[in-house]
KERO-350315 format. One line per field, with one value per residue (C-alpha): z, x, y. Coordinates in nm, 2 decimals, decimal comma, m for minus. Each point is the difference from the previous one (the first is absolute). Layout:
Z Z ...
X X ...
Y Y ...
//
This chain:
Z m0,51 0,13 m0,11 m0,26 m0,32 0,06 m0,07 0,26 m0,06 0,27 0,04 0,17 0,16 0,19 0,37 0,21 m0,08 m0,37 0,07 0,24 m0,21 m0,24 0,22 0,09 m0,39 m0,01 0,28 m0,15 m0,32 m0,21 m0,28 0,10 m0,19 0,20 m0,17 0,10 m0,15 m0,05 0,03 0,06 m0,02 0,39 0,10 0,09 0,31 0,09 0,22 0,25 0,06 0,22 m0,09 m0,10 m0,44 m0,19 m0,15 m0,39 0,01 m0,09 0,34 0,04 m0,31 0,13 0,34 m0,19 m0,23 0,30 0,16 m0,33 0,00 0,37 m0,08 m0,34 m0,24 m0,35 0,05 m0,23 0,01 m0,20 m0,09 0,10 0,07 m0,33 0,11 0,37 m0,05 m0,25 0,22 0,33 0,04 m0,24 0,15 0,34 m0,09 m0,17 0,29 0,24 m0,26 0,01 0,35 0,08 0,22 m0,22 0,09 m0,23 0,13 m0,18 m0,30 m0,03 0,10 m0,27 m0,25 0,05 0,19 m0,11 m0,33 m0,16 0,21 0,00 m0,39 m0,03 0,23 m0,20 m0,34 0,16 0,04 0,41 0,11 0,30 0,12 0,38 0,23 0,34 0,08 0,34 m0,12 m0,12 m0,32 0,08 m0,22 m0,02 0,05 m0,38 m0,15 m0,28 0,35 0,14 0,35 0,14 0,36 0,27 0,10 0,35 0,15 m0,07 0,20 m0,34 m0,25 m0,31 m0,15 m0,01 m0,33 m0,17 m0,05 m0,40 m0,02 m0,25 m0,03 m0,27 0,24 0,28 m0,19 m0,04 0,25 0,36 0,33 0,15 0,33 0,06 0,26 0,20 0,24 m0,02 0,28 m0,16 m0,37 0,17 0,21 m0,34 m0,16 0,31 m0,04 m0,42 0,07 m0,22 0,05 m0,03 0,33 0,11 m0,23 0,08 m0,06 m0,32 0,01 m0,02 m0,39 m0,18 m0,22 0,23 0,24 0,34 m0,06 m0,03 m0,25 0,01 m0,07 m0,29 m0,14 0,02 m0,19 m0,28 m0,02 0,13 m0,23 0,25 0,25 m0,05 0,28 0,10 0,31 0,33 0,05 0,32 m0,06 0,05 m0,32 0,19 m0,10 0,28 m0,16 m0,35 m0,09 m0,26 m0,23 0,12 m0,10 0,33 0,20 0,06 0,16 0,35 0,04 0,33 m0,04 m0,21 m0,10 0,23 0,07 0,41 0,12 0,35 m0,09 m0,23 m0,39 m0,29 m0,34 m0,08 m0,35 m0,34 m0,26 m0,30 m0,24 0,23 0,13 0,32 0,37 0,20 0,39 0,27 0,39 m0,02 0,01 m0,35 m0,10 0,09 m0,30 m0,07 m0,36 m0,27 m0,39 m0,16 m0,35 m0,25 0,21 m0,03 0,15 0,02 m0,06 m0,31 0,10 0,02 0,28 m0,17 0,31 0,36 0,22 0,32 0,06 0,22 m0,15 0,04 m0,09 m0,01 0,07 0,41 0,00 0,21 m0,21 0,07 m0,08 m0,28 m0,31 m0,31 m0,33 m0,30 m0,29 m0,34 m0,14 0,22 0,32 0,33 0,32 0,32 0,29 0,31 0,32 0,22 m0,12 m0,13 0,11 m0,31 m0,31 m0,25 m0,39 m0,19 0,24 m0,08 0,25 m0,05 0,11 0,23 0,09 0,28 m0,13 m0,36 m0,16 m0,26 m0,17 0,02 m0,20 0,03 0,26 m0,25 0,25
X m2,37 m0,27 m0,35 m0,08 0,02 0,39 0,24 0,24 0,27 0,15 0,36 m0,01 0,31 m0,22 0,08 m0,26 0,07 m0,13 m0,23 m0,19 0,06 m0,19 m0,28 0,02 m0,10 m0,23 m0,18 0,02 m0,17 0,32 m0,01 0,31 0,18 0,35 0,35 0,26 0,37 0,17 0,41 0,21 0,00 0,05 0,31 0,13 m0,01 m0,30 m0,08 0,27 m0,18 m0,29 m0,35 0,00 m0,11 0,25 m0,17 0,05 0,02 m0,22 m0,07 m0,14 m0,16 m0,22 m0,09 m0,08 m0,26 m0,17 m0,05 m0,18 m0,21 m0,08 m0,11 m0,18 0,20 0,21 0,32 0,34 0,33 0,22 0,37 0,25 0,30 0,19 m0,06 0,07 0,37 0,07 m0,14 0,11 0,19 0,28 0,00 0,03 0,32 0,17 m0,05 0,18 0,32 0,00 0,04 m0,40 m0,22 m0,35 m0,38 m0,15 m0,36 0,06 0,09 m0,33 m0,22 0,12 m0,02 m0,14 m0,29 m0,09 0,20 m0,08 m0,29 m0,17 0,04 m0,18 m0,31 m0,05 0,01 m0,22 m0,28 0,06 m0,04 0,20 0,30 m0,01 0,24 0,03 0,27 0,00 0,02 m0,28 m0,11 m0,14 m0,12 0,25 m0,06 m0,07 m0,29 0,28 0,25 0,04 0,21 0,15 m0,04 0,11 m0,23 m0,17 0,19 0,38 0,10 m0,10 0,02 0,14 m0,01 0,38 m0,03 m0,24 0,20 0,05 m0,41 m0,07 m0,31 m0,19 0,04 m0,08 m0,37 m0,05 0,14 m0,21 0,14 m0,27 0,17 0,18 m0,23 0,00 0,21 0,13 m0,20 m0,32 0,13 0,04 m0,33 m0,20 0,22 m0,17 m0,37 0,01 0,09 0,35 0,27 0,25 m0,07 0,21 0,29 0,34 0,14 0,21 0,33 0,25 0,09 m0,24 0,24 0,27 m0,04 0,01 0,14 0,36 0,07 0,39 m0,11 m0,21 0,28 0,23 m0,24 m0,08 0,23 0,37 0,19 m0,06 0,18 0,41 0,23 0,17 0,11 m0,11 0,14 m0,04 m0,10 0,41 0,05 0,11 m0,05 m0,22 m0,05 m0,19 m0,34 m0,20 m0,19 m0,12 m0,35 m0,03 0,03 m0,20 0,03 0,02 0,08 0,19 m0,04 0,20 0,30 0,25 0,20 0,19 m0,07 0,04 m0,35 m0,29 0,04 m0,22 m0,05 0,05 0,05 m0,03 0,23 m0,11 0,28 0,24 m0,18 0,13 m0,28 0,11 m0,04 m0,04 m0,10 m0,39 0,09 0,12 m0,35 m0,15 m0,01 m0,25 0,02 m0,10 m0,03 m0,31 m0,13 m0,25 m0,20 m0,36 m0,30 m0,36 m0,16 0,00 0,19 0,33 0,24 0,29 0,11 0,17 m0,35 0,01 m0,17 0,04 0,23 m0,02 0,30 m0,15 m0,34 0,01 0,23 m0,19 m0,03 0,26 0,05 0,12 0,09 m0,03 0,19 m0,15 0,26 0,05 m0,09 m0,24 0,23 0,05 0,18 m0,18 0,17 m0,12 m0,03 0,14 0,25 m0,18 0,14 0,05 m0,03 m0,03 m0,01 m0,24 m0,25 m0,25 m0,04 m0,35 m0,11 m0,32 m0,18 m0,25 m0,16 0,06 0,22 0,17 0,21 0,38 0,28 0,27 0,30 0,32 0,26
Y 0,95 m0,19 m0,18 m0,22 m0,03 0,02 m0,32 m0,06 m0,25 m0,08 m0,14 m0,34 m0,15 m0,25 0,13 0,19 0,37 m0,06 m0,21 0,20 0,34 m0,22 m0,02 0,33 0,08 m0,21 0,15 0,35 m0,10 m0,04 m0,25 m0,22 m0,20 m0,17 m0,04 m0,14 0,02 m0,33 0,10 m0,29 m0,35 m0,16 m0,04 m0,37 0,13 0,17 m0,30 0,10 0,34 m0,04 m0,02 0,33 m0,06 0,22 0,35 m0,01 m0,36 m0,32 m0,09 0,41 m0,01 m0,36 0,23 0,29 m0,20 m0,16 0,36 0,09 m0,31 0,05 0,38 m0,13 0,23 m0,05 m0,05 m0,06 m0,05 0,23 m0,14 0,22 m0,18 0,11 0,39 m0,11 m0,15 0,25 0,30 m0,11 m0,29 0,08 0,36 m0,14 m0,23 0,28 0,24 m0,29 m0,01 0,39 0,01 0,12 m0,12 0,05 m0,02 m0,24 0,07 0,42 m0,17 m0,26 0,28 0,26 m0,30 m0,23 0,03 0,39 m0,03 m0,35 m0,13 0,34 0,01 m0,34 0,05 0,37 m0,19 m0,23 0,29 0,02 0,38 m0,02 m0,23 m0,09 m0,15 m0,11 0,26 0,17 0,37 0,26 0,17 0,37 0,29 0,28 0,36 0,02 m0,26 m0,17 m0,04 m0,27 m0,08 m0,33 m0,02 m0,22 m0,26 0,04 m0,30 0,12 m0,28 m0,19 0,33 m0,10 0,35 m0,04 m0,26 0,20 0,35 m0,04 0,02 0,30 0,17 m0,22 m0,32 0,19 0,11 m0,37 m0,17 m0,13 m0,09 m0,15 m0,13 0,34 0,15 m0,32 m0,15 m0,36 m0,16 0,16 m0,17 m0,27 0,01 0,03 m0,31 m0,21 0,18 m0,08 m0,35 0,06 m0,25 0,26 0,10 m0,28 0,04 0,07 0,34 0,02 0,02 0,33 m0,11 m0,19 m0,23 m0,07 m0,33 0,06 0,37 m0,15 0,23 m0,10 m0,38 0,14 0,20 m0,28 m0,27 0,23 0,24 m0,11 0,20 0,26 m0,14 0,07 0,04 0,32 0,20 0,09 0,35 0,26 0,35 0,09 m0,24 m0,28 m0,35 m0,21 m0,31 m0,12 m0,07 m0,23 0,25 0,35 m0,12 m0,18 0,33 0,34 0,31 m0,05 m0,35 m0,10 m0,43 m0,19 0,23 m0,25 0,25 0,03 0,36 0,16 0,20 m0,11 0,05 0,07 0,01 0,36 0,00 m0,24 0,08 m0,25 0,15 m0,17 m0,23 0,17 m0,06 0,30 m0,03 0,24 0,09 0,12 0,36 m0,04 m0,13 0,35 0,31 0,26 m0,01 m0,19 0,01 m0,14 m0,09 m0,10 0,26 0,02 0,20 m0,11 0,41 0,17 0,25 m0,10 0,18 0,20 0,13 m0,16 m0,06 m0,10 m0,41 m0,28 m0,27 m0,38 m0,20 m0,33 m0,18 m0,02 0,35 0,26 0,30 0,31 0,31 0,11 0,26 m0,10 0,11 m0,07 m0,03 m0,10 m0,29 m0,12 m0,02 0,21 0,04 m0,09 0,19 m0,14 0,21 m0,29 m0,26 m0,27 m0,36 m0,29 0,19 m0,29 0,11 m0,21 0,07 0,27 0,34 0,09 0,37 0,06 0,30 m0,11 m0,34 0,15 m0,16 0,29 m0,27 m0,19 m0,13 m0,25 0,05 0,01 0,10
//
């Protein structure tokens, strides 16, 4: 979908992937229009976390209006922040209680920023939404398919957010940077005169200070945190904890607990409030059982198919077969044990750079 006469709006977070893919438009012939989501009020804060501006919040919104002045287009500010806490943030507090460690970033995409943003630039008569995402749209082997493919720099592919994407976003949706590498983003920034060229990178969750995620919990939600046990895989009581929303799958620091070999965090048992602990073999299984499962292709698998698996955002894919149930869930069983299985997380299923869809780890 190229050439003029088209309306791109283009999703502006201020930093120099969406500027430049606004550029990129521009230079195509698009007519481009930039929006940018407002999502949360700063934090007190947001002073202590570098220079980096917060994405979704005032001091992003200010960078992405100077990036549409410098490229002379329209730009406004749509208010999100009511969708945001009630899409995201509460979602992201109630996983911590339940013992999950969720992906924020799945949820804001799916959303937010193709669900509620995406709604708002189509009622505004755009044709297309665009984003700085580092992933690819392609025509699929029919002319109504679409395909999701990994970006060409995977070492900033971000394919792994996007997996909820259905066909009608797909057929309007633009990834302008997703055939370029960083340096050569970043390269234009400098050529185009953009000041995002010199802005930090964003941080891993956009609303959380400094990414102290515990600190964050603790200030707004520290009902959360209720003391219970430390117990071994045997059963055996090690010591006592604070609130199993301060620990994840994995997790060696901070348990305070004396062992002759190192522990981890095996297991979070919310019901009884129970942090389970083991030696890393216990972290390894080859199964999982996933939910809310969705694929991006029309034609929905009814039967197990053979994909590569990732089990979180900087996971290297592995092989798997995959059982599509009822209900929109499945069984992923992996070839090789799979180390840090965290429910909460999503496992998102590849074929090549094709991404054929994902779900949310439940157990």
């Amino acid at each position: 979908m190229k050439g003029r006469n088209i309306r791109a709006a283009v999703a502006m977070s201020g930093g120099v992937d969406s500027s430049v893919a606004a550029a990129i438009l521009m230079e195509e012939g698009y007519d481009v229009l930039g929006f940018t989501m407002l999502l949360f009020d700063a934090p007190p804060s947001s002073e202590d976390c570098g220079n980096a501006a917060l994405p979704g919040g005032p001091d992003s919104v200010a960078s992405a209006a100077r990036a549409a002045e410098h490229l002379d287009i329209p730009h406004q500010v749509v208010d999100l922040r009511e969708d945001f806490a009630r899409r995201v943030i509460e979602p992201f507090r109630r996983a911590y209680g339940r013992g999950r460690t969720p992906n924020p970033c799945i949820l804001c995409n799916r959303f937010i920023k193709f669900g509620a943003l995406f709604h708002r630039v189509r009622a505004s008569g755009a044709d297309v939404l665009a984003t700085g995402h580092y992933a690819r749209v392609r025509r699929g082997e029919s002319p109504r398919e679409w395909r999701l493919e990994k970006a060409r720099d995977e070492s900033r592919d971000q394919s792994y957010f996007l997996y909820t994407m259905t066909q009608q976003r797909l057929a309007r949706t633009l990834f302008p940077v997703g055939d370029m590498t960083k340096s050569a983003v970043k390269a234009m920034a400098h050529s185009l005169g953009l000041s995002a060229a010199e802005r930090p990178e964003s941080r891993e969750i956009c609303f959380i200070p400094g990414d102290d995620y515990q600190a964050y919990l603790r200030n707004t939600a520290p009902g959360l945190f209720r003391p219970g046990p430390i117990v071994d895989t045997s059963g055996a009581l090690r010591g006592s904890h604070e609130g199993i929303a301060g620990y994840t799958i994995g997790q060696r620091r901070g348990l305070g607990i004396a062992a002759p070999r190192p522990l981890y965090v095996v297991a979070l048992e919310a019901a009884a409030r129970t942090v389970r602990v083991g030696e890393e073999e216990a972290l390894y299984r080859k199964t999982l059982r996933a939910g809310d499962i969705r694929f991006i292709s029309r034609k929905k698998p009814r039967r197990p198919f053979r994909a590569a698996a990732r089990i979180r955002y900087k996971h290297t894919e592995s092989a798997a077969l995959i059982t599509p149930l009822e209900n929109a869930a499945a069984v992923v069983e992996f070839d090789e044990p799979q180390r840090a299985i965290s429910p909460g997380q999503a496992v998102v299923f590849y074929d090549g750079d094709r991404v054929l869809g994902g779900g949310i780890i439940q157990t």
